[in-house]
Every structure is written in structure tokens, then in C-alpha cells.
C-alpha beads as a LAMMPS data file, in Angstrom:
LAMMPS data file: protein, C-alpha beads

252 atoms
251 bonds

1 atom types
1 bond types

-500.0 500.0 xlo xhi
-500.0 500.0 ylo yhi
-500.0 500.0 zlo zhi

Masses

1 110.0

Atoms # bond

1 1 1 -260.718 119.450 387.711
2 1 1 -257.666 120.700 386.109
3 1 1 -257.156 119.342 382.366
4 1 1 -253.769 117.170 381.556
5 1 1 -252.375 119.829 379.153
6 1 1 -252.867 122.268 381.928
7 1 1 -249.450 124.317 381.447
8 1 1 -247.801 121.627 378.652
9 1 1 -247.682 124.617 376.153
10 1 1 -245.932 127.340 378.628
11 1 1 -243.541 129.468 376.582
12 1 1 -245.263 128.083 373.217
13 1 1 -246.453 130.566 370.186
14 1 1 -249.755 129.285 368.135
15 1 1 -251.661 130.717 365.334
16 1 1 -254.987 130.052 364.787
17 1 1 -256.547 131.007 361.283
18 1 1 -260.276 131.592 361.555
19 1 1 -259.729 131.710 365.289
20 1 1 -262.951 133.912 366.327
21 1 1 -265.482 131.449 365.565
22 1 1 -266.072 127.781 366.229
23 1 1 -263.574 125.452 365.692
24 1 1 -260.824 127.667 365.535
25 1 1 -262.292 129.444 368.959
26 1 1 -262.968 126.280 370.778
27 1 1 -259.065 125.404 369.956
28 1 1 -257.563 129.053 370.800
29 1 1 -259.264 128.690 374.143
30 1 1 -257.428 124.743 374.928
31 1 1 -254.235 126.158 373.644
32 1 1 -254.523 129.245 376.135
33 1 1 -255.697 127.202 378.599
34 1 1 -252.725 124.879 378.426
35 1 1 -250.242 127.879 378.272
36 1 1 -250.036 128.575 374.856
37 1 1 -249.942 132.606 373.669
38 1 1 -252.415 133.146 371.136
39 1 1 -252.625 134.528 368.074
40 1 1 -255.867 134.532 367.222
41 1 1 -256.355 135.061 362.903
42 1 1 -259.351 136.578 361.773
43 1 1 -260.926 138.074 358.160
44 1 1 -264.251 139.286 360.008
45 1 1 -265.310 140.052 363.244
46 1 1 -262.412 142.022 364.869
47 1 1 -265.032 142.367 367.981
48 1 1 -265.297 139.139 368.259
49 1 1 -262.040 138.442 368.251
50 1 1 -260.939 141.105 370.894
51 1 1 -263.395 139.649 373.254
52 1 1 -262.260 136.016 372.680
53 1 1 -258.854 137.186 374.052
54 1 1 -260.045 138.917 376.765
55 1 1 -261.851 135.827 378.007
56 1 1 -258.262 133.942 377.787
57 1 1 -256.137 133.279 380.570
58 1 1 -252.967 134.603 380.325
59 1 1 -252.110 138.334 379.499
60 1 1 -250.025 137.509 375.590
61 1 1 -252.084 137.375 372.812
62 1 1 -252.674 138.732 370.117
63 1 1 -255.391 139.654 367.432
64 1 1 -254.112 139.871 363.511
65 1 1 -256.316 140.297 360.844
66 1 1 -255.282 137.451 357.858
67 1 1 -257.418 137.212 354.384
68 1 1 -256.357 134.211 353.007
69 1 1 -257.105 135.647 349.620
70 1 1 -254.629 138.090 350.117
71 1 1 -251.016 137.102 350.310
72 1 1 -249.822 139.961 352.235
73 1 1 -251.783 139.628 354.963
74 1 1 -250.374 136.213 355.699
75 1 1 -246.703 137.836 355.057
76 1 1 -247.707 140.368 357.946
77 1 1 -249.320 137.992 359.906
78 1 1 -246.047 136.045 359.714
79 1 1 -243.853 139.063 360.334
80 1 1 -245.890 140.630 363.380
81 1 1 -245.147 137.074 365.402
82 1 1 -241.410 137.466 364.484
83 1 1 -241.990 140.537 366.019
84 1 1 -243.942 140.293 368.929
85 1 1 -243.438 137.030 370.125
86 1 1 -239.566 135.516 368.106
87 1 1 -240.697 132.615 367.889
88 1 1 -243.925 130.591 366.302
89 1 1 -244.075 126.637 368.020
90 1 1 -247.766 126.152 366.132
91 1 1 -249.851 126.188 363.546
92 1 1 -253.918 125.725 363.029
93 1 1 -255.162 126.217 359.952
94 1 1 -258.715 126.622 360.579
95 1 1 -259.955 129.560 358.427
96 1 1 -262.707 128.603 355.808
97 1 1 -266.205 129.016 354.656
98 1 1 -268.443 126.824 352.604
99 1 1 -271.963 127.096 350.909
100 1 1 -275.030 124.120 350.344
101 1 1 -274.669 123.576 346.645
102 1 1 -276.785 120.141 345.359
103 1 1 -273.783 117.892 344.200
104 1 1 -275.950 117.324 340.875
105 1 1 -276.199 120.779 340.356
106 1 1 -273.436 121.326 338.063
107 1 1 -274.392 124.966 336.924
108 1 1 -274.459 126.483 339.908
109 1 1 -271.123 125.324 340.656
110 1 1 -269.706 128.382 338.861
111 1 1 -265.708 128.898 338.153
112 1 1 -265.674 131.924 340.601
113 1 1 -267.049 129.711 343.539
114 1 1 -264.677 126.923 342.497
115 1 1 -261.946 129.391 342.549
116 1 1 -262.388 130.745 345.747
117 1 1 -263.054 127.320 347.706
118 1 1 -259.715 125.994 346.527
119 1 1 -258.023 129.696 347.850
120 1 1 -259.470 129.211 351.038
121 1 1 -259.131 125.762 351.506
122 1 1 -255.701 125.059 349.469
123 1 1 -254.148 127.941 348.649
124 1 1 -254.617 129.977 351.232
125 1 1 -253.469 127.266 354.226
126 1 1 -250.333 126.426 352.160
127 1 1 -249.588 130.467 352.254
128 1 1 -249.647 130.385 355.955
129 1 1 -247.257 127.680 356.336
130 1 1 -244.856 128.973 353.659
131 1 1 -244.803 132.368 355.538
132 1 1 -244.567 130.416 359.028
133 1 1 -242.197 127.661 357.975
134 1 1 -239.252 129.655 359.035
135 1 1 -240.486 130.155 362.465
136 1 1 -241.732 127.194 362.761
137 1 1 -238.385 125.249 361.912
138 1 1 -236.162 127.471 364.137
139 1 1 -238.703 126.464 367.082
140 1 1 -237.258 122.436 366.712
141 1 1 -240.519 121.525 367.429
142 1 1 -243.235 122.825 365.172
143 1 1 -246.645 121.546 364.591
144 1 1 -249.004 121.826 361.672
145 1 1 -252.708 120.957 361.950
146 1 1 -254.732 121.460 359.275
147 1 1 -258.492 121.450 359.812
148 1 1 -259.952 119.693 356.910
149 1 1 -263.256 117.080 356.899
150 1 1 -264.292 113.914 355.745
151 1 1 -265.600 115.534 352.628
152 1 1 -261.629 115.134 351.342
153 1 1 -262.116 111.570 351.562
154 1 1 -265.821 110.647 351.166
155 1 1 -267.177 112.925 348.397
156 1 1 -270.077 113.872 350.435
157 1 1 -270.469 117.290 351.666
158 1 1 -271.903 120.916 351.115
159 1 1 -270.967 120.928 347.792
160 1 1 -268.465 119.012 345.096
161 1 1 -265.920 122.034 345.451
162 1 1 -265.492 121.905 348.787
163 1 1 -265.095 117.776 348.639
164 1 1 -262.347 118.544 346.391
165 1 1 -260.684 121.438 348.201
166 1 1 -260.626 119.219 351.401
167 1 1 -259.189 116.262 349.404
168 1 1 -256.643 118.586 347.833
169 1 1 -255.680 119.550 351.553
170 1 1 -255.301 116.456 352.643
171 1 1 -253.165 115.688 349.618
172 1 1 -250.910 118.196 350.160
173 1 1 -250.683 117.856 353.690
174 1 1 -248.858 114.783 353.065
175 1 1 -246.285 116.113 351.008
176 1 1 -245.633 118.903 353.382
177 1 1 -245.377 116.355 356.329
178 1 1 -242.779 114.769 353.964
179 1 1 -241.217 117.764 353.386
180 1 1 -241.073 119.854 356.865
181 1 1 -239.743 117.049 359.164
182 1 1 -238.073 116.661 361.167
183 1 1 -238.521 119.652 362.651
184 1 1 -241.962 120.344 361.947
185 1 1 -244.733 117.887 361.805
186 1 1 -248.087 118.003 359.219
187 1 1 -251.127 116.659 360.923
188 1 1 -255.048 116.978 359.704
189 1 1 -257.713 116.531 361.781
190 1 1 -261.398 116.021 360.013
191 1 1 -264.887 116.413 361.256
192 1 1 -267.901 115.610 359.616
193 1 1 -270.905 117.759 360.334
194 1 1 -269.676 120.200 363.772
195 1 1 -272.631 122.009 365.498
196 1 1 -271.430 125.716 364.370
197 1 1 -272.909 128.203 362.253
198 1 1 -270.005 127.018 359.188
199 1 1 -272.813 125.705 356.625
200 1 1 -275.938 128.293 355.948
201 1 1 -279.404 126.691 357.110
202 1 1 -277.769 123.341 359.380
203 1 1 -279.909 124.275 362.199
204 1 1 -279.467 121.645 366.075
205 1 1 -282.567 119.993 364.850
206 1 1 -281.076 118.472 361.461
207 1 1 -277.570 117.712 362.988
208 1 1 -279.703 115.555 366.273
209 1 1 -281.858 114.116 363.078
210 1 1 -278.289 113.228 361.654
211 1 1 -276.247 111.607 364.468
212 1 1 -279.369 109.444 364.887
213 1 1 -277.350 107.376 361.475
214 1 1 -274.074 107.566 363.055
215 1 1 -272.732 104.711 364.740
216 1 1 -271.716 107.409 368.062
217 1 1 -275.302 108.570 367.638
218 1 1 -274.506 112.216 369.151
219 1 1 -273.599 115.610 367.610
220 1 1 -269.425 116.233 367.104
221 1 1 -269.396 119.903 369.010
222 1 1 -266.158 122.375 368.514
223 1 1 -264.319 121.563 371.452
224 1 1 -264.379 117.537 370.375
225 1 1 -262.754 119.071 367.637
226 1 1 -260.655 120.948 369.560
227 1 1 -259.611 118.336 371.915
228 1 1 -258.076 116.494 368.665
229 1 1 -256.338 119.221 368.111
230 1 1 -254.864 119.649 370.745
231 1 1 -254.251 115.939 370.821
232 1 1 -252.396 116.196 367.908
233 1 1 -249.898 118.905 369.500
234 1 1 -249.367 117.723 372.371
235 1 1 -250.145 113.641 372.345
236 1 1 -249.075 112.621 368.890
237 1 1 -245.793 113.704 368.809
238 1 1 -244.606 110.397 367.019
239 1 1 -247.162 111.239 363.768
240 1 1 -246.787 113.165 361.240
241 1 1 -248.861 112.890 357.532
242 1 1 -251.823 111.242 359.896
243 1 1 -255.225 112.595 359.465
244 1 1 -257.562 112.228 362.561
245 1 1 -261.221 111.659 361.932
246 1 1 -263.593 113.286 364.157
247 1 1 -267.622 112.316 363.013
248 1 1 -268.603 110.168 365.622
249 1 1 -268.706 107.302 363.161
250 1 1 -270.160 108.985 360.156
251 1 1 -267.586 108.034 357.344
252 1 1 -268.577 104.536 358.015

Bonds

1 1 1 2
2 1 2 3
3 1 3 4
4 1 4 5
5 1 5 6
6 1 6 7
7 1 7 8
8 1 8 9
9 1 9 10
10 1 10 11
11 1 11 12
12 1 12 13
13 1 13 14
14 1 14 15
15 1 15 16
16 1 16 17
17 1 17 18
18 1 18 19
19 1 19 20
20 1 20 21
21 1 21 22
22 1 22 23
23 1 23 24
24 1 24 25
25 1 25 26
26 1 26 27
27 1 27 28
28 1 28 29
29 1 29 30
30 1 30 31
31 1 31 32
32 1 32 33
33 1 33 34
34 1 34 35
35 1 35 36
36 1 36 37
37 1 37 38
38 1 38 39
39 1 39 40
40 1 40 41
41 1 41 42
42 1 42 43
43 1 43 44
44 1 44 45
45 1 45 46
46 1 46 47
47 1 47 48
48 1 48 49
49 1 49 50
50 1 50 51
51 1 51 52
52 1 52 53
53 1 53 54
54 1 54 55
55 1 55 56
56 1 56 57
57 1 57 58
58 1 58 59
59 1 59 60
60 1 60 61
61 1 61 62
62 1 62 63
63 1 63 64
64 1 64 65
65 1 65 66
66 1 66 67
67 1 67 68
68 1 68 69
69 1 69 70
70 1 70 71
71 1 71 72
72 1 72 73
73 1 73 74
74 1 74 75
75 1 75 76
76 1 76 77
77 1 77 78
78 1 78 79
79 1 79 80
80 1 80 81
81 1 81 82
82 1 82 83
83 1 83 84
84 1 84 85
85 1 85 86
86 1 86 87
87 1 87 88
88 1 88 89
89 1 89 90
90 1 90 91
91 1 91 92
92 1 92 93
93 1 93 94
94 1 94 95
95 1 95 96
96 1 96 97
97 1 97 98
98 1 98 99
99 1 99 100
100 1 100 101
101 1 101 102
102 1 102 103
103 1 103 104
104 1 104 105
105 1 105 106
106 1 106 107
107 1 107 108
108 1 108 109
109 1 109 110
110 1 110 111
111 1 111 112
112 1 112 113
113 1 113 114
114 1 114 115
115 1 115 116
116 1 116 117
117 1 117 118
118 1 118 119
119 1 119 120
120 1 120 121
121 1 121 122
122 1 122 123
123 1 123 124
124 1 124 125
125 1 125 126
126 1 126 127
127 1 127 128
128 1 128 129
129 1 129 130
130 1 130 131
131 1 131 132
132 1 132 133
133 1 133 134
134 1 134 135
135 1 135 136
136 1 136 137
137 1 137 138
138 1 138 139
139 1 139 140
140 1 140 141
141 1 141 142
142 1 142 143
143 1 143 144
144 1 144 145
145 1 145 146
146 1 146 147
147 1 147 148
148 1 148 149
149 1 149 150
150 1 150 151
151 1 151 152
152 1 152 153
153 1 153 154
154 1 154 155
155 1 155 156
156 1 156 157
157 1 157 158
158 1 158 159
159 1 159 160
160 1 160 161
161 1 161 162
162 1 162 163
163 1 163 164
164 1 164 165
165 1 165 166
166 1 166 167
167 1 167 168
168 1 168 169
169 1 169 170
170 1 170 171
171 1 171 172
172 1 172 173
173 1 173 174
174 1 174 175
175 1 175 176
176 1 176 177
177 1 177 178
178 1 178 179
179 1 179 180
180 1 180 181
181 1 181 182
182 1 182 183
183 1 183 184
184 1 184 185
185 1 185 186
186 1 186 187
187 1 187 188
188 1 188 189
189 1 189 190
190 1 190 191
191 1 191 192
192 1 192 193
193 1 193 194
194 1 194 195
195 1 195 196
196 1 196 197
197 1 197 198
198 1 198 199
199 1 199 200
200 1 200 201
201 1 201 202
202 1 202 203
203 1 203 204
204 1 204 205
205 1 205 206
206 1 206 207
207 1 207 208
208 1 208 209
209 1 209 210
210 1 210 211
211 1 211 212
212 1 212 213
213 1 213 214
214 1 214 215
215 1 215 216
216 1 216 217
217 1 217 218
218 1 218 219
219 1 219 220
220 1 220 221
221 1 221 222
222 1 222 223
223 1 223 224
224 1 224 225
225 1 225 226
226 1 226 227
227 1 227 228
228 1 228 229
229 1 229 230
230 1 230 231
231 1 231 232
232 1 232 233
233 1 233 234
234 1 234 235
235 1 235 236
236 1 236 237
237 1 237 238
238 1 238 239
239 1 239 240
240 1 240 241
241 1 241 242
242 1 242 243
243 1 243 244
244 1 244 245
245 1 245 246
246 1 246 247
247 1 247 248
248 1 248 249
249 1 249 250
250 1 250 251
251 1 251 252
């Protein structure tokens, strides 16, 4: 059965940081398969990356190698679409990494981690959209989705950095939706728990053991993440500064 965005993103440009693995995959294959060239971001894994676009339909995308750590990476990144492509329509911020840390466990919460969660998960997306923004405007039509989690909002999550990274991202999403429009609209979308490989020793068993709380009581997979989205692209083109929750139910 052929899927409603079939073809709704013909002609479109779309990055997609930390698009080689889970979430990020699961959305650079809906926005291929809805017409979308790809650029598909990456820190590590270039193999996997190279095979991800030759599984894509569609013969114009693109691998680019982006450390979020390192600001000229993202100024390449930025300047390679100018080149290729003359145009960039979207934006998925979707690059991150995390690490089980007991919230009570203030010690081994050290400054270095702290530091490099709020790179990753702050500094690092507002780098891509400062390098994109120009591209982004001149398309008319830009979109922003930032892939954060409930963590930003509930305080509960792999560790207290992270919680506070997300929130921060969510934060400044807001301003930047404020800021970008009208031609460019700032959207979040956040999962709870996602069955990927993201947080070290979250095996299928514990995340069936955890939707068995949740009011859905099922496991949120990458593509219901991905669906959003691509909801968020294509459906919500009224919102901007709106954060989509995607936990079947867990927040609550």
C-alpha cells in the first residue's frame, strides 16, 4: 500500500544528523521514501552509512561526515549541500549519545561528561542550524525538528545531564521557533525509551517489562518516531515551537 507522503517531498533537501543509526535511520528512510534527497550525517560508521543510502530509493544522496564537537565539520557539512544540492528545505537534528548514570550519583557525574552532553545535545544542534539557517530561509519553507525526549521535561532519564541537555533543547528550540519564522519553522519531537541500541545495557526484555506501566502498554520503535517526524514536516505545517511526545503514555 503506498504511504500518503509518497512523493510530498519531491525536489526537497534534508539533513539528518546521526542519520546511520536508529532514529535518525528510520527517518532518512520516510524522507527518501516520500521524495526527499538525503543527506545522511554521521560521526561513526561511514559503512553503515553508505549502505543505508544504497538501500534508498532514489539515486541523490549523500553521505557527510559531521562531529558535532567540531564546528567545522558542521560549516562543511553546510557548505557541501550549497554545493551539491543549492538548496537545504530540512533539518533533523538527531545526532546524540547518552550513558546510565544513577541520578543520585553525583560523583560520577563528572564536569567532562557534563560538558560533552550539553555539546551534543545543545551546542552542537544549535551549530547545525546556525550553519543551515541560510539555506534553510532562502528555501521559504524550512523545517527544523529537533529530536529531544521526555527527559527535558520529566527529570527522569539515563542520567541528570542528559535531563538537562534535553530540557535546554527544548528551551532553546522555542526561541529559535520565535526567531526563524516565518520562513522556517522549530519543531521537537520526544520519545521516551525507543527500542535502539542509544542507552548501554536496555536490552527488548526491560523495554517489554517497561511498556507493561505505560498507559499504550507497547514498546515506541524508530519508525513511530519517525512517522512524527515526518508528521511534523509534512502535516504540521501550522506549528511551530510545539514539541510532540512520542512514549506511548509514559510521561503520564
Amino acid at each position: 500500500m503506498a504511504s500518503s507522503t509518497d512523493g510530498v517531498l519531491a525536489g526537497k533537501v534534508a539533513l539528518v544528523t546521526g542519520g546511520n543509526s536508529g532514529i535518525g535511520a528510520a527517518a532518512v528512510r520516510m524522507l527518501a521514501d516520500a521524495g526527499a534527497s538525503v543527506v545522511v550525517g554521521y560521526n561513526n560508521g561511514l559503512d553503515r552509512a553508505r549502505a543505508l543510502i544504497e538501500q534508498l530509493p532514489g539515486a541523490n544522496h549523500l553521505v557527510q561526515r559531521i562531529v558535532l564537537e567540531d564546528a567545522a565539520t558542521v560549516r562543511a557539512a553546510a557548505a557541501a549541500i550549497g554545493d551539491r544540492y543549492g538548496r537545504a528545505d530540512i533539518l533533523v537534528n538527531s545526532a546524540g549519545f547518552t550513558r546510565p548514570i544513577p541520578h543520585a550519583d553525583l560523583d560520577a557525574l563528572d564536569d567532562d561528561f557534563m560538558d560533552r552532553m550539553l555539546i551534543a545535545n545543545v551546542r552542537g544542534p544549535f551549530s547545525m542550524i546556525r550553519a543551515l539557517t541560510p539555506l534553510l530561509r532562502a528555501s521559504g519553507d524550512g523545517v527544523i525538528v529537533n529530536v529531544s525526549s521526555v527527559s527535558g521535561f520529566t527529570g527522569s532519564g539515563s542520567n541528570i545531564a542528559y535531563c538537562a541537555a534535553k530540557g535546554a533543547l527544548d528551551t532553546m528550540s522555542l526561541a529559535l521557533a520565535r526567531a526563524l519564522g516565518p520562513e522556517i519553522r522549530v519543531l521537537c519531537v520526544s520519545p521516551a525509551a525507543v527500542a535502539t541500541d542509544f542507552v548501554a545495557g536496555r536490552d527488548r526484555a526491560a523495554l517489554e517489562k517497561q511498556a507493561q506501566a505505560v498507559p499504550l502498554k507497547r514498546v515506541v520503535e524508530p519508525e513511530d518516531v519517525a512517522r512524527a517526524i515526518i508528521a511534523c514536516i509534512t502535516h504540521l505545517t501550522a506549528a511551530t515551537g510545539t514539541t510532540i511526545v512520542v512514549d506511548a503514555g509514559r510521561h503520564l
